[in-house]
C-alpha positions in Angstrom: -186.4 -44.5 -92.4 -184.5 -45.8 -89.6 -181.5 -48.6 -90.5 -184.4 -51.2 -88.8 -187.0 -49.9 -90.9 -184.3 -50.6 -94.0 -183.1 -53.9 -92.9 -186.6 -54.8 -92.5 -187.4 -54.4 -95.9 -184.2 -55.3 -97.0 -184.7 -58.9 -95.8 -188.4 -58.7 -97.6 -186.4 -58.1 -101.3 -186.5 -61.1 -103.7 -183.0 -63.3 -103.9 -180.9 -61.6 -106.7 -181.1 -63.5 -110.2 -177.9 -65.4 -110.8 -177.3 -66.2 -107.0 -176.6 -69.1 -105.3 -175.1 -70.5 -102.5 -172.8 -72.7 -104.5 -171.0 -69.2 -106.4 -171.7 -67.0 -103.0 -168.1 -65.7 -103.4 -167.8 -65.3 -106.5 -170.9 -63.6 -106.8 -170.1 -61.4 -104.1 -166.6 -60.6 -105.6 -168.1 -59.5 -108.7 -170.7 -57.1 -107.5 -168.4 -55.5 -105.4 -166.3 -54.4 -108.0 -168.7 -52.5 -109.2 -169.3 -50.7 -105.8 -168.2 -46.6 -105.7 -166.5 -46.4 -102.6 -169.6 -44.1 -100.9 -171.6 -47.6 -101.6 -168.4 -49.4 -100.1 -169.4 -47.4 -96.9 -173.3 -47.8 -97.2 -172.6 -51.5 -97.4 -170.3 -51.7 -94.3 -173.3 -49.7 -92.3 -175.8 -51.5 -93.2 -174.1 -54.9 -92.5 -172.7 -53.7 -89.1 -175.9 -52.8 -88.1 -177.4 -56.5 -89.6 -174.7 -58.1 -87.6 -175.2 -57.1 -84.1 -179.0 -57.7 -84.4 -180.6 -61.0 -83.2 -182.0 -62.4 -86.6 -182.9 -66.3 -85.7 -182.7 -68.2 -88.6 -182.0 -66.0 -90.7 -179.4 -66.8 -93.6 -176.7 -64.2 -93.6 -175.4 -65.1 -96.8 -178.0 -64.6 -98.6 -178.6 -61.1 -96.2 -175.5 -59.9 -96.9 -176.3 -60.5 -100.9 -179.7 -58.7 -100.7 -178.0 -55.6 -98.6 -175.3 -55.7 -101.3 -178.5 -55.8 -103.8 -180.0 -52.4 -102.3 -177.1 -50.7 -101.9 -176.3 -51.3 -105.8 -179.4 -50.4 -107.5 -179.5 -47.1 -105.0 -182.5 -48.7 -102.5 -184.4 -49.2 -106.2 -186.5 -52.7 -106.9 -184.7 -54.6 -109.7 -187.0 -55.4 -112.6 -189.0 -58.3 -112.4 -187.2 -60.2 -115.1 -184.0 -59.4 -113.6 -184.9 -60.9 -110.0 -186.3 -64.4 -108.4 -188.2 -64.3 -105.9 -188.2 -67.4 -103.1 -191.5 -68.3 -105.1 -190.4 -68.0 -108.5 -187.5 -70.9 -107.9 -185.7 -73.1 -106.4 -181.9 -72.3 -104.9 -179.9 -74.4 -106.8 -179.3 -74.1 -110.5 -180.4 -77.3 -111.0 -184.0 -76.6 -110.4 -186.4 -75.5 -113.2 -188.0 -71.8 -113.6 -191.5 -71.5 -112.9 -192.5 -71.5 -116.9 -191.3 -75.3 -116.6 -192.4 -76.5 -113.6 -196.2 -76.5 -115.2 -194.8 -80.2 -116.5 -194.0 -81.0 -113.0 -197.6 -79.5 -112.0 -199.5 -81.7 -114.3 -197.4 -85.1 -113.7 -198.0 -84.4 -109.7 -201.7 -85.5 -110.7 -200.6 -88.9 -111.9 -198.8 -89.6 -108.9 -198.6 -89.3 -104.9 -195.6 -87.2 -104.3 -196.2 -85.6 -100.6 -198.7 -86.6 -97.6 -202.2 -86.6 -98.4 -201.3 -86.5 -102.3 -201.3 -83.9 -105.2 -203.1 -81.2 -104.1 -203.1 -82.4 -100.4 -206.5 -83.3 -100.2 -206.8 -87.0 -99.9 -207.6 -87.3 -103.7 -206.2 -88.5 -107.1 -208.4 -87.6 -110.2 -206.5 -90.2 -112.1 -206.3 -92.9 -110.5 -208.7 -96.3 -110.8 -207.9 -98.4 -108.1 -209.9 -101.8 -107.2 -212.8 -102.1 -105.3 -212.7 -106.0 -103.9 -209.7 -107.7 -102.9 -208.5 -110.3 -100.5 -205.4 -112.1 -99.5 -205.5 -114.4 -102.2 -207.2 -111.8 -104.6 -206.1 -108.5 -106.8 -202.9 -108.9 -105.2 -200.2 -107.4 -107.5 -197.4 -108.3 -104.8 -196.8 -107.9 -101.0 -193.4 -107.3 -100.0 -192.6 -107.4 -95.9 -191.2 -104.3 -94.1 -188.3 -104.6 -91.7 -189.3 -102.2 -88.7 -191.8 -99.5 -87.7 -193.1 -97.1 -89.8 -196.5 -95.5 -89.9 -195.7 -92.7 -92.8 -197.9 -93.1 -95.8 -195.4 -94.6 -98.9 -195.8 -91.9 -101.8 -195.1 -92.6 -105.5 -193.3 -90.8 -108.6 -192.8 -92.5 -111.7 -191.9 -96.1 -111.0 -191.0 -95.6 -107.9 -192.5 -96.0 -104.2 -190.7 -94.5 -101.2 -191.2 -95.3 -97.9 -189.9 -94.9 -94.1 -189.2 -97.2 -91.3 -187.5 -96.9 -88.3 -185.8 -100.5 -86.8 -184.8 -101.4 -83.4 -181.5 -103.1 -83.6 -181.8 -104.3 -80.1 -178.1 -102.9 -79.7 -178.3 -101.9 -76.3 -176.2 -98.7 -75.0 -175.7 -99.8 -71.2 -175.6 -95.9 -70.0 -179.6 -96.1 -70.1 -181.9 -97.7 -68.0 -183.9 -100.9 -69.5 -187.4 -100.0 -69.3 -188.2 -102.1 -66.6 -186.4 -99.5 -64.4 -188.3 -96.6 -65.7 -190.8 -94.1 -63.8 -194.2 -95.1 -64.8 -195.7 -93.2 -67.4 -198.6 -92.3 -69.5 -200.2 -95.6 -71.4 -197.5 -97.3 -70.2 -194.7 -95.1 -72.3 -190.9 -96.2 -72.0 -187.8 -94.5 -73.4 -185.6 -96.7 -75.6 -182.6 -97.9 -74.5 -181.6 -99.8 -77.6 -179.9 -98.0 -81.2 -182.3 -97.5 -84.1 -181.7 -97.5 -87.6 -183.7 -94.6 -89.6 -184.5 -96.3 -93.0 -185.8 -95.2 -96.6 -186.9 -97.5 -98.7 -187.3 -97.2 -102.6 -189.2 -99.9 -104.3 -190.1 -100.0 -108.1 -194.3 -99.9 -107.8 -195.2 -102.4 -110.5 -192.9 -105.3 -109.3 -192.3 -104.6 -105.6 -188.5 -105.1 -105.8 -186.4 -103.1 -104.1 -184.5 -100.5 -105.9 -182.2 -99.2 -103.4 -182.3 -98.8 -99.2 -180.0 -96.2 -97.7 -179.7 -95.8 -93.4 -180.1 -92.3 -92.6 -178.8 -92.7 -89.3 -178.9 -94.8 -86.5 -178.7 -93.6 -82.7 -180.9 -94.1 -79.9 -184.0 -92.0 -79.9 -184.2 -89.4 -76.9 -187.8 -90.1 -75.9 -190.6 -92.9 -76.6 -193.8 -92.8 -78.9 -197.1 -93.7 -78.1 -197.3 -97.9 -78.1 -199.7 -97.1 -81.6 -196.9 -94.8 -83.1 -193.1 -95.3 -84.0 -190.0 -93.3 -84.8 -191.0 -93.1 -88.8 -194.4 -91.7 -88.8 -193.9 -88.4 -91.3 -194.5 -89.0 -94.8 -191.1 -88.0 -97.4 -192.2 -85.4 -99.9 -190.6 -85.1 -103.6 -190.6 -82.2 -106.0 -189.2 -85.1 -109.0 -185.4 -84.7 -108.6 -184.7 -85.1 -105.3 -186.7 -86.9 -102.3 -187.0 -85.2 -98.5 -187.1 -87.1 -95.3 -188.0 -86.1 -92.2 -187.5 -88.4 -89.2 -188.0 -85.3 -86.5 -186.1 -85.2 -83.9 -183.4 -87.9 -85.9 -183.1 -85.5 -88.7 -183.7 -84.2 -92.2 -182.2 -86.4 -95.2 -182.0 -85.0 -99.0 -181.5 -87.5 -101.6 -181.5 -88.2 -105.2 -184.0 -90.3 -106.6 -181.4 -92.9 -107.2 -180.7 -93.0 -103.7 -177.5 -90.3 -103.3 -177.4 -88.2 -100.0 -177.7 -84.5 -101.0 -177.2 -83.0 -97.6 -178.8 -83.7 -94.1 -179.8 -81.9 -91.1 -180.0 -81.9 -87.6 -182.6 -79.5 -86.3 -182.6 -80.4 -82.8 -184.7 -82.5 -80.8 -188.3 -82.1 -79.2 -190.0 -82.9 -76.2 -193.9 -83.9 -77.2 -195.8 -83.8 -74.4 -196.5 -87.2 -72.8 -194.3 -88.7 -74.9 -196.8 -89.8 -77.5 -194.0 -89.4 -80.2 -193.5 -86.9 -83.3 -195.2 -86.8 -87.1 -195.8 -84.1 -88.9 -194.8 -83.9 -92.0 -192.5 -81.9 -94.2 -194.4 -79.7 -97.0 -192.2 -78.4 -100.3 -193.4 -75.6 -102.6 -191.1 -73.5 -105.2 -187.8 -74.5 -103.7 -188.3 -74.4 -99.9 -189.3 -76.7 -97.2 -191.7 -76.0 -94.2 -191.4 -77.6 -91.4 -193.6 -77.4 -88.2 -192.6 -78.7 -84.8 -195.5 -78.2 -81.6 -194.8 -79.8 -78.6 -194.2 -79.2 -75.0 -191.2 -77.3 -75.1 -190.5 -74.4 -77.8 -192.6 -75.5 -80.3 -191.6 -73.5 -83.8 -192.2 -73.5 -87.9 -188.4 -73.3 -89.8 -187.9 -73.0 -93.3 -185.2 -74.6 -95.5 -183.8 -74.3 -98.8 -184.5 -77.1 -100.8 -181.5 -77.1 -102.6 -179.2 -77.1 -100.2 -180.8 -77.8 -96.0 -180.2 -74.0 -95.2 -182.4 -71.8 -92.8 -184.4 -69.4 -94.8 -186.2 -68.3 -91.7 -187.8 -69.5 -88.1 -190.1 -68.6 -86.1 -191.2 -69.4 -82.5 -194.9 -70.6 -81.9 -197.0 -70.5 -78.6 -198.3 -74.0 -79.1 -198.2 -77.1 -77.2 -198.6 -80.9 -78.6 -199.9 -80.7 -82.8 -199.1 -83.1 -85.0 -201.1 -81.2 -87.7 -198.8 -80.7 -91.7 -199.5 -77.5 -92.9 -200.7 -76.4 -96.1 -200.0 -74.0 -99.1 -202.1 -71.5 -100.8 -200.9 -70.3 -103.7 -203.1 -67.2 -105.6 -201.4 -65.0 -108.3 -200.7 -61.5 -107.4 -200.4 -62.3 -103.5 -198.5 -63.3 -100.5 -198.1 -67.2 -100.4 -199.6 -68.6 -97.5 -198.3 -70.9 -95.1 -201.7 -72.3 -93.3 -200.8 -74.2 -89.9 -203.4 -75.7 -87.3 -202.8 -75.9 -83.9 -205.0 -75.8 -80.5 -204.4 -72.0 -79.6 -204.4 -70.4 -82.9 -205.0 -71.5 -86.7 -202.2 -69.3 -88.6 -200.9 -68.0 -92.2 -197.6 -67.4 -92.5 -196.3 -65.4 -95.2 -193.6 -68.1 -97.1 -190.9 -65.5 -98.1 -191.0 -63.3 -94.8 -192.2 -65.7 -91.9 -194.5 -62.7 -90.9 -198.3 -63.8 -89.6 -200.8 -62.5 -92.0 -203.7 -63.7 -90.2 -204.4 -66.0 -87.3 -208.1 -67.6 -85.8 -208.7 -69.5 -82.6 -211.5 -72.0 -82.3 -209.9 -75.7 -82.4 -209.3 -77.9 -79.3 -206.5 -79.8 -78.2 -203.7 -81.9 -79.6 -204.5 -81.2 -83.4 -203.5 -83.4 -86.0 -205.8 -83.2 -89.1 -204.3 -81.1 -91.7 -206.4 -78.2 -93.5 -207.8 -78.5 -96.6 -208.5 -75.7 -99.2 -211.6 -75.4 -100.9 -211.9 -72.2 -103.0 -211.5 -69.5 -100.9 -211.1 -70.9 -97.8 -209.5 -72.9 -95.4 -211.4 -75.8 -93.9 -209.1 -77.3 -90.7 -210.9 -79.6 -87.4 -209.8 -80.7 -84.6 -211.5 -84.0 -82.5 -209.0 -84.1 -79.1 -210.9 -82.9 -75.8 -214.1 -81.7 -77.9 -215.0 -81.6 -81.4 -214.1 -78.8 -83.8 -214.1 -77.7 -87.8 -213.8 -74.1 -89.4 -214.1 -72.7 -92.7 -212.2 -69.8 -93.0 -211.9 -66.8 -95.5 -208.1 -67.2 -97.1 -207.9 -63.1 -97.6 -208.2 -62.2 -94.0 -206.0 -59.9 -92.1 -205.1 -59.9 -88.6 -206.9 -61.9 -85.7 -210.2 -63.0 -87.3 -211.5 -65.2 -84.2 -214.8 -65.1 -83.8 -215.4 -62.4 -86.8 -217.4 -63.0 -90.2 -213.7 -64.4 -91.8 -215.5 -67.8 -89.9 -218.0 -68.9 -93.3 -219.1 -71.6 -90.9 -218.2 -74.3 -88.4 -219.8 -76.9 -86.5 -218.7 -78.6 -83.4 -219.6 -82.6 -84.1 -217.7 -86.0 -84.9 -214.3 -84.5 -85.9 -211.5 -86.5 -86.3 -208.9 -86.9 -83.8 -205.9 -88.1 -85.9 -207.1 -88.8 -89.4 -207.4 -85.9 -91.5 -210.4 -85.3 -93.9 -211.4 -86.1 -97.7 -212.2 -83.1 -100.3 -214.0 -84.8 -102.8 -215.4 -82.2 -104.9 -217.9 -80.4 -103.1 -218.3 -82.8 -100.1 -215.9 -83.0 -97.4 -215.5 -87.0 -95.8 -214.0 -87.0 -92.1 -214.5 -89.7 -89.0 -215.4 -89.2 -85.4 -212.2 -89.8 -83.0 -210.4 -92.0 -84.0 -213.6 -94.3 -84.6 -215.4 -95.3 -87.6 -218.5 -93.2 -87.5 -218.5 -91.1 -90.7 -219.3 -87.6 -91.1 -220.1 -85.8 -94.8 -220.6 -82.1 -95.0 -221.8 -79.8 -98.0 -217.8 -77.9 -97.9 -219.3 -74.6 -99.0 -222.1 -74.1 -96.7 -220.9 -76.5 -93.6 -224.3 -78.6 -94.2 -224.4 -82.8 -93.3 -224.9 -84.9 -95.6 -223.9 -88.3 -93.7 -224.2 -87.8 -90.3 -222.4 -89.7 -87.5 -223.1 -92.7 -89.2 -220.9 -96.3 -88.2 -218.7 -98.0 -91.2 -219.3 -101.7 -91.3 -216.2 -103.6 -89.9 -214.3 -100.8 -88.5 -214.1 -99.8 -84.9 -211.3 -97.9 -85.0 -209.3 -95.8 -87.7 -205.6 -93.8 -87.7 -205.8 -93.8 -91.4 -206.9 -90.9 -93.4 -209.7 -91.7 -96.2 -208.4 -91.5 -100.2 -210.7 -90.6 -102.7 -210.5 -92.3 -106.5 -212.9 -93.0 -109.4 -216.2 -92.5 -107.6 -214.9 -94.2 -104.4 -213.7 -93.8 -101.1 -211.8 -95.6 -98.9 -211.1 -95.9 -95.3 -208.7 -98.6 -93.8 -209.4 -99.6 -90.3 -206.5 -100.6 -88.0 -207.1 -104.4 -87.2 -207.3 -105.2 -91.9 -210.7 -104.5 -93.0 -211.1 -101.5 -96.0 -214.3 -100.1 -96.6 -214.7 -99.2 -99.9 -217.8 -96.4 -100.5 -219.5 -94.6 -103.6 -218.7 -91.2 -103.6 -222.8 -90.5 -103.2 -225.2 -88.1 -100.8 -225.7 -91.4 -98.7 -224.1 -94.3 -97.3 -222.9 -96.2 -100.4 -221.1 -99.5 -99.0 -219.2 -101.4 -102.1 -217.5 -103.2 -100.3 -215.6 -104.7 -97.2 -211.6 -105.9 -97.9 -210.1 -107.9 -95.0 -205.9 -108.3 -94.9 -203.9 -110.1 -92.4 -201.9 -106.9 -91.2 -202.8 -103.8 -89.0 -203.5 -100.2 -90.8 -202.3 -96.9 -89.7 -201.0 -95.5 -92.8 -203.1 -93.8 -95.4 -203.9 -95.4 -98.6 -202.2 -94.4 -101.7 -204.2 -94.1 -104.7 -202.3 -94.2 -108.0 -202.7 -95.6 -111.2 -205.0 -99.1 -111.5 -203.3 -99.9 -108.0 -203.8 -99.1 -104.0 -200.5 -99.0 -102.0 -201.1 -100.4 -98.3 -198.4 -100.1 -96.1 -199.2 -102.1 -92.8 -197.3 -102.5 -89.5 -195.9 -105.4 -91.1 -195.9 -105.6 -95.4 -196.7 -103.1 -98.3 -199.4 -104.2 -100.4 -200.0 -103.4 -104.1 -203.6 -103.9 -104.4 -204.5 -104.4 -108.3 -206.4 -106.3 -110.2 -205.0 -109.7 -111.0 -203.7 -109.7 -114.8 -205.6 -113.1 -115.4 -209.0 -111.9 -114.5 
């Protein structure tokens, strides 16, 4: 094989048991003792050779440990018990082995710990929210929200989190006021004023606010649609630490008690338009995937959990998505990375960044996130023509327009909100309007079709599913509540004083509503 060919599979080898970045040094130290000095030689080739190669991304640290790995055990595999794969762990000591994290597993289902919640379908199989409530009913408490923020709060333990970005109206005189701006789309303006880049922890029975720390404040590059804001990706915790994406602002690591970790700056983005950023982060065994489509290089990066470092990166040839990706997990095989965007539906593989299969077929702008159901992938698309596809999760290569495609369908797709799995029926509206769509998810079939919601004209919000019910929270106050039925089941109408355009967090006896202007704990009242 040529040194290429070795590097290449070099970089593929699982990360060394016993290393991390915190002992790098020492670890390194020790194995090179061990080294005969026709290894010492090996190992200088080899990481000449790495070195004068263009590997974006790519940690060299932990490179140089996995050459030194090959050269040691003579180009040989290390058992499996003696080796951790990126799957297997997380990179920092501190993190539990994959025999442990079945607690974490099983307490993800009592809580709503990442966009879309714990299996990133828009359901909780625990949770037994109300049905009816009003301003002056089922109201646990309703705290107000300083700023702009339209990420979804999640929950762990008794904690909520949540994001907002606030305009300080500290003016930095260099740029122009947007009066003296070019016109632009829907009226779009660049600020001219510093923000501050909030997170928010609040204990979820009471409301009160546990801690507040300012990730940062500066002035944001570019504008958001008049709709959006500066805060619109939800955090994401794997139960020790919490992980905030503001985009183009930054990525924050803190404990749950509110201590910074680490941070970092990945650069900013030009969305076409302007219309602003909001995907957000995904975390499985240890890393963090990140995926940024817009109008200039658009990209998906991976970091170590533990400590902010690039595992890998890779370019993308995709414009403006706003779509979070979503993991597949089967035993024996490649973790998938499943991303949606206009030009190609992709699976990465999570340890190697390599494309294991890709499928065109969605239109523009795409911001639902896929779904898994079984064995496939379902993702849709409702920008400039209506789109959904299920796809086969064991396919190879580029699929479009092969038999990998179980079914699709080309009607009343969602524009922004993403779609409900709940259980065999998949829940998604048309636009961003409310005229509901319900399809049979194994065989693509309707079950509701293109029919209106009472009270709702127009909808951001992704639907939740809980106890039998679904919800769907229009933007001007009114949730619809619906029985999870083969029919249009209306329970009920709920009408606020605020304006929706987060999703709805189900957990426990409670629904978390975080408007443009409070967070709501909708439960029932305890004197009913």
């Amino acid at each position: 094989s040529s040194p290429q060919d070795i590097l290449k599979k070099i970089s593929q080898r699982p990360i060394p048991r016993g290393y991390r970045g915190s002992n790098h040094q020492s670890y390194v130290d020790e194995r090179m003792k061990k080294l005969s000095p026709k290894q010492r030689t090996r190992l200088g080739e080899l990481w000449k050779k790495a070195s004068t190669e263009q590997n974006e991304g790519v940690n060299k640290g932990q490179l140089f440990v996995k050459i030194l790995d090959y050269v040691q055990s003579s180009g040989k595999q290390q058992k499996s018990e003696d080796t951790l794969t990126r799957n297997d762990t997380f990179a920092d000591s501190n993190y539990q082995f994959p025999r442990e994290q079945k607690a974490f597993l099983e307490k993800t289902k009592r809580y709503w710990h990442q966009w879309r919640g714990p299996e990133a379908t828009g359901m909780s199989a625990t949770a037994s929210p109300p049905v009816t409530w009003s301003e002056e009913n089922n109201i646990r408490w309703k705290v107000p929200i300083e700023g702009q923020g339209n990420a979804s709060p999640i929950v762990w333990d008794d904690k909520i989190f949540v994001l907002t970005a606030v305009d300080t109206k500290v003016v930095d005189p260099s740029l122009p006021p947007p009066e003296e701006q070019p016109e632009r789309v829907f009226g779009i303006t660049f600020p001219n004023t510093v923000f501050r880049f909030e997170v928010l922890c609040l204990n979820r029975f009471t409301g009160k606010k546990l801690w507040q720390q300012t990730a940062t404040e500066k002035v944001p590059h570019e504008g958001t649609h008049h709709h959006a804001d500066f805060a619109c990706a939800s955090p994401v915790t794997d139960g020790e630490r919490l992980y905030c994406w503001f985009g183009s602002a930054g990525m924050y690591c803190y404990s749950l008690d509110g201590t910074l970790l680490w941070k970092r700056d990945l650069g900013e983005v030009r969305v076409g338009a302007s219309l602003g950023e909001g995907c957000s982060p995904v975390l499985h065994h240890g890393r963090i995937i990140i995926v940024r489509d817009h109008s200039g290089q658009s990209s998906i990066e991976v970091l170590e959990a533990a400590t902010g470092q690039t595992v890998w990166k890779r370019t993308r040839d995709e414009k403006n998505a706003w779509a979070t990706p979503k993991i597949f997990t089967k035993d024996g095989e490649r973790t998938q990375v499943i991303t949606a965007a206009s030009n190609f539906i992709r699976s990465y593989d999570l340890d190697t960044g390599e494309v294991i299969w890709q499928c065109s077929g969605l239109t523009g702008n795409v911001t639902p996130s896929p779904v898994i159901y079984n064995d496939m992938v379902i993702c849709m698309s409702g920008y400039e023509g209506h789109s959904v596809m299920a796809l086969k999760l064991d396919s190879k290569g580029d699929v479009s327009g092969s038999s990998a495609v179980v079914w699709s369908g080309d009607k009343g797709t969602p524009y922004i909100p993403s779609p409900l799995l709940f259980d065999d029926q998949l829940y998604f509206t048309q636009s961003n309007k409310g005229i509901l769509t319900a399809l049979n998810a194994t065989t693509g079939e309707a079950i509701i079709e293109r029919t209106r919601l009472p009270d709702i004209q127009n909808i951001y919000a992704s639907p939740v599913g809980a106890n039998s019910h679904i919800y769907f929270a229009g933007r001007t106050g009114a949730i619809v509540v619906l029985k999870h039925t083969n029919e249009l089941n209306v329970v009920a109408t709920n009408k606020l004083d605020d304006e929706f355009n987060a999703s709805p967090v189900p957990v426990g006896d409670c629904l978390y509503l975080r408007g443009r202007q409070y967070l709501y704990c909708i439960g029932e009242n305890k004197n009913n």
